[in-house]
C-alpha positions in Angstrom: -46.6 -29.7 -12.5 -43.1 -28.7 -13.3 -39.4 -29.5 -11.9 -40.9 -30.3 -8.6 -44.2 -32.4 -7.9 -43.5 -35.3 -8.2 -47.8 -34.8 -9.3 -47.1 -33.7 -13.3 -44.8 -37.4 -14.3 -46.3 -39.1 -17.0 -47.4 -38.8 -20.5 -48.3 -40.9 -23.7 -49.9 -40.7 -26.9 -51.0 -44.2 -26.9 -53.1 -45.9 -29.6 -56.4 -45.2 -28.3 -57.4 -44.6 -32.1 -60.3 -46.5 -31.6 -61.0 -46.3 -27.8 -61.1 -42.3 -27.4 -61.4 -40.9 -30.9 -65.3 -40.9 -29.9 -65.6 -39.6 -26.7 -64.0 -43.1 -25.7 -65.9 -45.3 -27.3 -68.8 -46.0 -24.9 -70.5 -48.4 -26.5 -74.4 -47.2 -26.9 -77.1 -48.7 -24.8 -74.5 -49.4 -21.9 -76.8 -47.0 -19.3 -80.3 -48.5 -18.5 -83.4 -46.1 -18.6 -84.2 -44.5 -15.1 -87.3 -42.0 -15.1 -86.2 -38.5 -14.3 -88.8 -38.6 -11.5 -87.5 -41.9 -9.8 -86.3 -41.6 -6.3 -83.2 -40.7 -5.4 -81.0 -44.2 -4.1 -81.1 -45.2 -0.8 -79.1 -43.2 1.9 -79.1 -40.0 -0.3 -81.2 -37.7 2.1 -79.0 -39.2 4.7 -76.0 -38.1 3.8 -77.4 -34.4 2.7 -74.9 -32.8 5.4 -72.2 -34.9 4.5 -69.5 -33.7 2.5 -69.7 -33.0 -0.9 -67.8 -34.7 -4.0 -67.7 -32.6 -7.5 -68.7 -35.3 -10.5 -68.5 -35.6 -14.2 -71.8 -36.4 -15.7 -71.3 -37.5 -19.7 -74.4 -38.0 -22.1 -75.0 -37.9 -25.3 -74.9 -33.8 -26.5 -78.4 -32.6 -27.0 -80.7 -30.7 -25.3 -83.2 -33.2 -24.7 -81.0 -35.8 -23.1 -79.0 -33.1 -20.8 -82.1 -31.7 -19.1 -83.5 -34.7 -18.5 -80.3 -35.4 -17.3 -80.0 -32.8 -15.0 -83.9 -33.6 -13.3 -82.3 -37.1 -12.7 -78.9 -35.0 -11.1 -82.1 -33.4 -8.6 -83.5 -36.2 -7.7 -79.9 -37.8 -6.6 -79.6 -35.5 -4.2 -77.1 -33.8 -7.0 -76.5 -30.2 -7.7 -75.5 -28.8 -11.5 -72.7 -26.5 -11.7 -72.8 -26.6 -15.1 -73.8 -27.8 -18.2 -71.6 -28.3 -21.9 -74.6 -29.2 -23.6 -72.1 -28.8 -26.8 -69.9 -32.1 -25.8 -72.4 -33.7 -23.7 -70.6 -33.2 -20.2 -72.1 -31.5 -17.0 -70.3 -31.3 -13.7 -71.9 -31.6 -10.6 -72.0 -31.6 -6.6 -73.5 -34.1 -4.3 -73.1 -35.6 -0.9 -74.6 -38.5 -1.9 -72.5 -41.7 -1.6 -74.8 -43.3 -4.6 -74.5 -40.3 -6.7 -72.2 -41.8 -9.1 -73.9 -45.5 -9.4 -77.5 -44.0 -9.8 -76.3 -41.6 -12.4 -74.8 -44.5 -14.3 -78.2 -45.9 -15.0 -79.4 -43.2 -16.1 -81.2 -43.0 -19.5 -78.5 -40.7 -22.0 -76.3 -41.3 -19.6 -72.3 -42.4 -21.2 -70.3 -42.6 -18.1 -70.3 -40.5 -15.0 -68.0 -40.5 -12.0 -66.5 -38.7 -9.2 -63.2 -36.4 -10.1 -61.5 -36.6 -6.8 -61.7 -38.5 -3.8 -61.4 -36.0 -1.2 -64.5 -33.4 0.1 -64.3 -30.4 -2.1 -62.4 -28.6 0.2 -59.4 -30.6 -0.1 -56.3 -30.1 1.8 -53.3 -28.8 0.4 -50.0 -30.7 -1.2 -46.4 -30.2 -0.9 -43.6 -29.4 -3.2 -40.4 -31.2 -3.6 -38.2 -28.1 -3.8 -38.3 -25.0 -4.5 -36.9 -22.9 -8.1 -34.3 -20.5 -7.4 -35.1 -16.8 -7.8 -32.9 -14.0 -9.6 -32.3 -11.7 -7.1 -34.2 -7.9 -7.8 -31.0 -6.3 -7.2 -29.2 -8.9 -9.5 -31.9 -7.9 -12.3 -31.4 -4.5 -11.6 -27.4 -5.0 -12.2 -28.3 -6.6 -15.3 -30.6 -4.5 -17.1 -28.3 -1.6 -16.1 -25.3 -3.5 -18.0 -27.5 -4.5 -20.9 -26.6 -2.9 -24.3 -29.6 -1.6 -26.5 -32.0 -3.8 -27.7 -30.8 -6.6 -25.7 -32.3 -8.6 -22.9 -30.7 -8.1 -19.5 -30.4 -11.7 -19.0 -30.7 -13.6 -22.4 -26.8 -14.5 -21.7 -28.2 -17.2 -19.1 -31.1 -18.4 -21.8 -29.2 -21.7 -23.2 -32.8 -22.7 -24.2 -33.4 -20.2 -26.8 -29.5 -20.7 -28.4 -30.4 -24.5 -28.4 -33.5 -24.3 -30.5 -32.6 -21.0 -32.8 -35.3 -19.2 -30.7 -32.9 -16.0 -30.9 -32.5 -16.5 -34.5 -36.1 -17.1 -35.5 -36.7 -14.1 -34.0 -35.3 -11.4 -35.8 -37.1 -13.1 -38.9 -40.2 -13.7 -37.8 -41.2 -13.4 -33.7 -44.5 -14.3 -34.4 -47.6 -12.8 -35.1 -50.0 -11.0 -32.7 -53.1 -12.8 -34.2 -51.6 -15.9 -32.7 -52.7 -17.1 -29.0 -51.3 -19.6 -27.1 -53.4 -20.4 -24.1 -51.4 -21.4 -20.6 -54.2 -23.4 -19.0 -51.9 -24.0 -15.9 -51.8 -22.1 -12.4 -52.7 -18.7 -13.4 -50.6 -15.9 -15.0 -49.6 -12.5 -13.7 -50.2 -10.4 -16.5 -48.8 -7.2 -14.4 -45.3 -8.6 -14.8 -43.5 -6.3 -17.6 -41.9 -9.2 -19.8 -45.9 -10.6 -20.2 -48.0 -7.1 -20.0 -47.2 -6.4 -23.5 -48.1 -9.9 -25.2 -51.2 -10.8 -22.7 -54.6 -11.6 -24.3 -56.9 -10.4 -20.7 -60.1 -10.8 -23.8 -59.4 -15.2 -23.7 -58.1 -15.3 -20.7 -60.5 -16.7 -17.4 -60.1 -19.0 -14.2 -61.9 -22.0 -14.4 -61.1 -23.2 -10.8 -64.4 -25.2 -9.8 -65.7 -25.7 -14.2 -67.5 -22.2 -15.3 -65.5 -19.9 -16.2 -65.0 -16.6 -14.6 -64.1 -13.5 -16.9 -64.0 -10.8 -14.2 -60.7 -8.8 -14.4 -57.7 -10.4 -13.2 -59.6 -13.4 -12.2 -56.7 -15.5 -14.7 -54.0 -14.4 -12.3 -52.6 -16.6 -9.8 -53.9 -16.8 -6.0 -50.5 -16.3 -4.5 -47.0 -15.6 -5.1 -46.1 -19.2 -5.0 -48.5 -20.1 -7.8 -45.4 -19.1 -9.6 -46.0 -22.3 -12.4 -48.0 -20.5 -15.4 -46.6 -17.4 -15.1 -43.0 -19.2 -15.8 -44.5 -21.4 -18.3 -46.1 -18.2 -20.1 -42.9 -16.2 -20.1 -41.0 -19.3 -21.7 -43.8 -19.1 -24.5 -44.0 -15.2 -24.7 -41.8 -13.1 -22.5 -41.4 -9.6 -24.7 -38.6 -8.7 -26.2 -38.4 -5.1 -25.1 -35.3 -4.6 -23.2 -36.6 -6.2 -19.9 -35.4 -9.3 -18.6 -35.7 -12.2 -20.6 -37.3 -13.1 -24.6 -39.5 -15.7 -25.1 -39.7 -18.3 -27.9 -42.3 -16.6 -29.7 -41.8 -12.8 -28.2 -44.5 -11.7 -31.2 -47.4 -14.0 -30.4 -50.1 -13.5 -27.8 -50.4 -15.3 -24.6 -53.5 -15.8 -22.2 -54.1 -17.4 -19.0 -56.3 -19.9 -18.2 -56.7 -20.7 -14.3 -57.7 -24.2 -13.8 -55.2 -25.4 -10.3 -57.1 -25.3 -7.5 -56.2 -22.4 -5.1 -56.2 -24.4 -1.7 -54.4 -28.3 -3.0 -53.2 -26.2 -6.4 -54.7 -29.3 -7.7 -55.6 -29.5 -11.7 -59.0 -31.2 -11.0 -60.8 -32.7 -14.5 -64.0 -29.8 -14.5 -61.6 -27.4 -14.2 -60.0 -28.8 -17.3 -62.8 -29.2 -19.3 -63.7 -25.3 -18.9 -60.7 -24.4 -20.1 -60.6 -26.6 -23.4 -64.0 -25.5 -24.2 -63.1 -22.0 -22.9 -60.1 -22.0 -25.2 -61.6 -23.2 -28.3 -64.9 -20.3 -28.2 -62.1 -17.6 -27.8 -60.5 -18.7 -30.8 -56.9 -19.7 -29.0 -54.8 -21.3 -31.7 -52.7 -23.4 -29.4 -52.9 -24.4 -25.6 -50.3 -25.7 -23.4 -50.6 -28.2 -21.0 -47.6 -28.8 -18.0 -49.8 -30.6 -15.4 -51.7 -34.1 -15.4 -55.3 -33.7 -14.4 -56.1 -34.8 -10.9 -56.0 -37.2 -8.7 -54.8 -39.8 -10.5 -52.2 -40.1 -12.4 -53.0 -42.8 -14.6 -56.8 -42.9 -15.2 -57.8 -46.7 -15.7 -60.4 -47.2 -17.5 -61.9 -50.3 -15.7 -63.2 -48.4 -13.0 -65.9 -45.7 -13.6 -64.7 -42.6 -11.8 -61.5 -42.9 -13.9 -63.1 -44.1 -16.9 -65.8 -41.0 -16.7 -62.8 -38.1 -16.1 -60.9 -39.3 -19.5 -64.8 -39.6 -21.4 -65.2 -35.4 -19.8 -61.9 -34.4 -20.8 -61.5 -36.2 -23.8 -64.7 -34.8 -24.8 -63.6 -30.9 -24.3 -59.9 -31.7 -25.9 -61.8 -33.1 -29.3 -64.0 -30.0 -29.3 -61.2 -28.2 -29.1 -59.1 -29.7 -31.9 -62.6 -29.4 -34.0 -62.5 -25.7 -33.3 -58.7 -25.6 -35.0 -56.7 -25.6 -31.4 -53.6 -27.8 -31.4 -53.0 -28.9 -27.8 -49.4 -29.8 -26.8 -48.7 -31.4 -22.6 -46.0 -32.1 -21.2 -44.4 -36.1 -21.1 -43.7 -36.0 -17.1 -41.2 -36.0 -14.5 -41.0 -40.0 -13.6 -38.3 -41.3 -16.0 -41.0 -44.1 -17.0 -40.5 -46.4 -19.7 -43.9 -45.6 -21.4 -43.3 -47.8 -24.0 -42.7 -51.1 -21.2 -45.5 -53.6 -19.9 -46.1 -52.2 -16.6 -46.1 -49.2 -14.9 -46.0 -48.8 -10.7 -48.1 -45.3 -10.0 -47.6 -45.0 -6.8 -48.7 -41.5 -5.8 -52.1 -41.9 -6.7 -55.0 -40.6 -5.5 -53.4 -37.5 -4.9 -55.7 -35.5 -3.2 -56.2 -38.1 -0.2 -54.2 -41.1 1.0 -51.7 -42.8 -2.4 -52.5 -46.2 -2.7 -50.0 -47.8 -5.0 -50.9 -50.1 -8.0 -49.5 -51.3 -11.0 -51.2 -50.2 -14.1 -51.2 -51.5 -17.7 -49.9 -48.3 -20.0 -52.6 -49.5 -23.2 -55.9 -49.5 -20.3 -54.9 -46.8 -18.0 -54.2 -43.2 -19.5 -52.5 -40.1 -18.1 -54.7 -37.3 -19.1 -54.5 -34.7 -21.1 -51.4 -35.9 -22.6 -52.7 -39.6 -23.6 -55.4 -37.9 -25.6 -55.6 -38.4 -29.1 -54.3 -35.4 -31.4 -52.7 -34.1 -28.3 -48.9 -32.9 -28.7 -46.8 -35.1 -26.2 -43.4 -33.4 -25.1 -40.3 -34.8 -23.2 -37.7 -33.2 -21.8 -33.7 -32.0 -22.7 -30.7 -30.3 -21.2 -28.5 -28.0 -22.8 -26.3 -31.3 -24.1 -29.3 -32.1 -26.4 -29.7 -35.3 -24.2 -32.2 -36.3 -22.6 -33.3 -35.3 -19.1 -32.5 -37.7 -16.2 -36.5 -37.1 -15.5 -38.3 -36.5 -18.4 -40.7 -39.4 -19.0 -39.8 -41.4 -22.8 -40.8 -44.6 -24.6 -40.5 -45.4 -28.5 -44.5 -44.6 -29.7 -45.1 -42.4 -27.5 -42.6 -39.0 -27.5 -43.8 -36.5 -30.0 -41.3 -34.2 -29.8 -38.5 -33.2 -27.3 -37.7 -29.1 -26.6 -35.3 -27.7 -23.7 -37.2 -28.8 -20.6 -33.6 -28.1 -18.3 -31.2 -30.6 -16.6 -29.2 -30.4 -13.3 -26.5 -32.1 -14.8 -25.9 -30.6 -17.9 -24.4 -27.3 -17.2 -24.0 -24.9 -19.6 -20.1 -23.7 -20.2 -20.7 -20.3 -21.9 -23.9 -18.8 -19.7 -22.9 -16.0 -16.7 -24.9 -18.5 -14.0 -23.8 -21.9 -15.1 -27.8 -22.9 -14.2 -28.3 -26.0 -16.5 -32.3 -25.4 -15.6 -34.5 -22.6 -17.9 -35.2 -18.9 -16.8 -38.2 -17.2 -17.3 -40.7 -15.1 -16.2 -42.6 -15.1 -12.0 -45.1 -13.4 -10.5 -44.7 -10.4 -8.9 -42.3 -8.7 -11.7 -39.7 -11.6 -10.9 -37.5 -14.0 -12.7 -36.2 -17.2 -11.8 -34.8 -20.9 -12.8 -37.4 -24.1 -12.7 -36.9 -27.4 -14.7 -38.8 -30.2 -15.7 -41.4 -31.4 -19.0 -43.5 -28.3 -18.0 -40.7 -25.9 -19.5 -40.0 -28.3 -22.2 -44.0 -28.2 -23.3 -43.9 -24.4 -23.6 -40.8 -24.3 -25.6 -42.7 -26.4 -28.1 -45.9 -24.6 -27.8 -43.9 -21.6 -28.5 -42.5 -23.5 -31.5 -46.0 -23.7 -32.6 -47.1 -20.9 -32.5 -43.8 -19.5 -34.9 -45.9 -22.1 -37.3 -49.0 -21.2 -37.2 -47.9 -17.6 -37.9 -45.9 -18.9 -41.2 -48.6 -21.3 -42.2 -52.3 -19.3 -40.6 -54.4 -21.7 -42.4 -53.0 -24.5 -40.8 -55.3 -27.1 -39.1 -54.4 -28.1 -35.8 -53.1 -31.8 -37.7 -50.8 -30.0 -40.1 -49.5 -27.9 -37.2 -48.7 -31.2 -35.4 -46.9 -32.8 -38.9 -44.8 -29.5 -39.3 -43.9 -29.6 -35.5 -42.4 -32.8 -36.5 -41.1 -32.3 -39.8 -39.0 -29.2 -38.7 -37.7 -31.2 -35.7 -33.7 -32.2 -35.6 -33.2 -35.6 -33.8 -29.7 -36.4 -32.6 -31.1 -40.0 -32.4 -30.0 -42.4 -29.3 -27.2 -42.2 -27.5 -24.5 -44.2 -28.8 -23.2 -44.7 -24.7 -25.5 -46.0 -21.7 -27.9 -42.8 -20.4 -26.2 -42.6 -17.0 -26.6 -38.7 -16.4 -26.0 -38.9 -12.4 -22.7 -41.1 -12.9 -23.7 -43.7 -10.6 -22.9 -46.6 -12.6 -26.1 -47.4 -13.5 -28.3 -47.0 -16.8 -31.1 -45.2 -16.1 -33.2 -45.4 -19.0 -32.4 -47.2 -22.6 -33.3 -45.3 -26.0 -35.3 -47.7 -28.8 -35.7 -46.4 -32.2 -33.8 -44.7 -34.7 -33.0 -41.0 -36.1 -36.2 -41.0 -37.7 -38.5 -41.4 -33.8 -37.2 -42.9 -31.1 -38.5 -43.4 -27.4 -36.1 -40.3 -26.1 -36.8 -37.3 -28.7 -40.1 -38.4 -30.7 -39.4 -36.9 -33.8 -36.5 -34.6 -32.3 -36.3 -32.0 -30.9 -38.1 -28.6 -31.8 -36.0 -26.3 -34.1 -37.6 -22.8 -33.9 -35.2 -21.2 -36.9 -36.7 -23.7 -39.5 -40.3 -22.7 -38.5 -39.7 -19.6 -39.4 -38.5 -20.5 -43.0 -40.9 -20.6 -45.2 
């Protein structure tokens, strides 16, 4: 997720040109033909009471090969949730230890898998800390002492100053026929900065992978689900004399619920709703600040993994087809991206981590690794770098104000080096990490596709880049905590490198026509 877990820490765009641009590349004829009225695989019936496992099922996308398909998913001792006949993925229950091997030979079959390893009612996770909240009586001081037309605490926004977002927006906020989805943790679309620019028509929760429209279903299960609803106010946050702006104060902003409400775990049929969801409401852009779940990296040599990047892939290409440009954050491991080898060791997350070391070019970190996806890292007010923010020459996109604890800003009233925004429960408060560098660049989007509406989701991407200013690498050894010792090393030039992509996002120059 954000500052904090140590769950949202990875990202890549990796060349998987060939080996994802069609739903992964399955090669045809892999899955063996299995009538839909065979018997279910020894030990099924047995384990009926036992507890169940949510599954990816992929096939090819017609309507022949998905109910047949889904007879098979019966006879397994398997339940349908539901079915994207359009990209040729259902998701699934079962008990069933077999489920996953006997759907594998089935006939239409491309790859099918388990998405977690825990029973669905997995236990909850932890945070490692905590953001720090603006006091109400502190925002009541402020917008008291806030001239006219200004926003009570824009002072303490660094973020906006750093990418022209201020600027930008007394040219052009954005346009109101412009959505950016938050698929993320929910949104609280009561709060006053985000009633105004909320889109409750495309927004849904997609906690389980079918979509649920019911009012205020989008909004976050508690108070400490405070993720999207920061993430959205970053993107959105109104300019209308409350609290703070957000990069794109003119645009529209939905939620799309996908963390699970007990583990506030990003789980892949959750995931896959909400692409698809996204795409049939017409949302131009989507932002991404979590890793799907439970693993980190998903390796494609074993079949559950390989089966949750096929499903997700699947929805993010439909998606993209649809014209939505999909932008995720790079992480919050400080990995080299760009090395040989990677240790993941907080994987599976929703049971017992066992660690491995993976091989970046087989095992992907999803959505983010996704082809035509928008991969963002992280910088502090210093336009360096932050000490966390994943990197790796070939694999940054772009960079956009993400917050650092050790770069402080010199000229803001709280000296808080991390970015403000918008929580639940008509609050405000401070939160770093690649999931509030992902919205500023979302938000950055979104200023384009207002200047340029025809723009495909590809020419939104190669504008994102051409407007981006890159401060290149550091000319001294990244040491941001002082301890001696160089944390990370910067390859590549002021045209890409592994730090800032193609730069970092310059809101002002989307703006220009």
């Amino acid at each position: 997720m954000a500052h904090l877990r140590s769950r949202r820490r990875a990202a890549l765009t990796v060349p998987l040109g060939i080996a994802l641009a069609a739903s992964v590349g399955f090669a045809p004829g892999v899955a063996t033909a299995v009538p839909a009225d065979a018997p279910a695989t020894a030990g099924a019936s047995a384990n009926a009471e036992a507890p169940k496992l949510a599954y990816v099922v992929n096939t090819r996308p017609d309507h022949g090969t998905i109910e047949y398909v889904k007879k098979a998913i019966s006879k397994a001792d398997g339940t349908v949730v539901v079915a994207y006949e359009k990209i040729g993925v259902i998701v699934a229950h079962s008990a069933n230890p077999e489920f996953g091997k006997h759907m594998r030979k089935v006939k239409g079959v491309q790859s099918a898998g388990a998405t977690r390893t825990s029973p669905l009612t997995a236990a909850g996770t932890t945070e490692e800390g905590a953001p720090t909240f603006v006091s109400k009586a502190e925002a009541k001081s402020l917008q008291q002492q806030a001239g006219p037309d200004a926003e009570p605490m824009e002072a303490d926004q660094w973020d906006l100053r750093a990418i022209g977002a201020d600027k930008a927006a007394k040219i052009n906020p954005g346009s109101g026929k412009v959505t950016v989805g938050v698929i993320d943790t929910g949104v609280d679309d009561t709060h006053p900065d985000l009633a105004p620019s909320f889109s409750a028509s495309q927004s849904a929760s997609c906690v389980g992978g079918k979509a649920d429209t019911s009012p205020g279903a989008w909004r976050p299960e508690k108070k400490e689900h405070y993720h999207g609803t920061h993430v959205a106010g970053e993107i959105a946050a109104a300019r209308n004399g409350v609290g703070v702006a957000g990069v794109a104060p003119g645009v529209k902003v939905a939620g799309i619920k996908v963390a699970d409400p007990v583990s506030e775990l990003f789980f892949p049929e959750s995931v896959v709703c909400a692409f698809v969801f996204a795409a049939d409401k017409g949302i131009e852009i989507t932002n991404n600040s979590y890793y799907v779940d439970p693993w980190l990296y998903n390796c494609m040599d074993d079949p559950d993994q390989r089966a949750i990047v096929d499903a997700v892939n699947r929805a993010q290409l439909y998606a993209q087809r649809k014209g939505t440009l999909n932008l995720a954050s790079a992480g919050n491991s400080n990995h080299d991206l760009a090395s040989d080898e990677i240790l993941d060791d907080s994987s599976p997350d929703d049971s017992t981590p066992v660690p491995r070391t993976i091989d970046p070019s087989e095992c992907f970190d999803v959505p983010t690794q996704l082809p035509g996806v928008v991969t963002v890292s992280a910088t502090g007010v210093q336009n360096l770098k932050s000490y966390y923010s994943t990197y790796g020459k070939g694999v940054i996109d772009i960079a956009a104000p993400g917050g650092d604890k050790y770069q402080i800003p010199g000229d803001t009233p709280s000296k808080n080096g991390r970015i403000l925004s918008t929580m639940p429960g008509g609050e405000y408060g401070w939160l770093q990490g690649t999931s509030m560098a992902s919205p500023h660049a979302s938000g950055v989007a979104a200023l384009l596709k207002s200047t340029h509406p025809k723009a495909s989701p590809a020419e939104l991407q190669r504008l994102l880049k051409k407007q981006a200013d890159n401060p290149g690498c550091p000319t001294e050894p990244y040491d941001p905590d002082g301890d001696g010792k160089v944390d990370a090393v910067c390859e590549g030039d002021t045209n890409k490198n592994g730090f800032y992509g193609s730069g970092i996002v310059d809101a002002l120059d989307a703006v220009k026509k």
